[in-house]
C-alpha positions as CSV (number, residue, x, y, z in Angstrom):
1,X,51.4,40.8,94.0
2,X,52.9,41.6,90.3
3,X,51.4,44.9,90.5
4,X,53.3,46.1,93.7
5,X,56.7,44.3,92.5
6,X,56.3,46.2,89.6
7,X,55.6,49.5,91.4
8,X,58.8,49.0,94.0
9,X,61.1,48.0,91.3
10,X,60.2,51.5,89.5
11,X,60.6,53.2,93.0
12,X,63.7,51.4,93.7
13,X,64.7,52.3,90.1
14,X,63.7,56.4,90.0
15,X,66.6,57.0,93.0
16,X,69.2,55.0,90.8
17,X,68.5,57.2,87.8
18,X,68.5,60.0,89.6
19,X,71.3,59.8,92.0
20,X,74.2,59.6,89.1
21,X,72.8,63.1,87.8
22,X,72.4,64.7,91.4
23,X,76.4,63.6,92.4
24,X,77.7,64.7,89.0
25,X,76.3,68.1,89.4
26,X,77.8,68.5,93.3
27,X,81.2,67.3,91.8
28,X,81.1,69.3,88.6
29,X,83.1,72.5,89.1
30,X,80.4,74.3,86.5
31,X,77.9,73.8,88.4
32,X,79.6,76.6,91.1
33,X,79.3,79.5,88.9
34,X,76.2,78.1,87.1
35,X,72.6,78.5,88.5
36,X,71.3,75.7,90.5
37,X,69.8,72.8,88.2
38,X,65.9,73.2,87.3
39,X,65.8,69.6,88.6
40,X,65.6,71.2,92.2
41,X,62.1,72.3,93.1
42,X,60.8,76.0,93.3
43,X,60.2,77.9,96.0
44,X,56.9,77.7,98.1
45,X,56.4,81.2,97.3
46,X,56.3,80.8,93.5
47,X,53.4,78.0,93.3
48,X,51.5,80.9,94.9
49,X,51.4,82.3,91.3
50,X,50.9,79.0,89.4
51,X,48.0,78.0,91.6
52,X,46.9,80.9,93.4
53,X,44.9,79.7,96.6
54,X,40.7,79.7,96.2
């Protein structure tokens, strides 16, 4: 039972760590004119070219 503590409390620990950045980058007024933050995911379209299918 260690084992899945330990796993929940880094799961319950990822959102904490992450939330912070997330909020300060919606409030940020640099983040308007600035491209969206690489923390954000790509497009489906562009794994197409990472890891083309077959």
């Amino acid at each position: 039972m260690s084992d899945v503590s330990a796993l929940n409390d880094v799961i319950l620990q990822k959102p904490m760590v992450m939330a912070p950045k997330i909020e300060r980058g919606k409030t940020s007024p640099t983040t308007l004119s600035s491209p969206p933050p690489p923390l954000q995911p790509p497009p489906p379209g562009s794994f197409n070219f990472l890891f083309p299918p077959g």
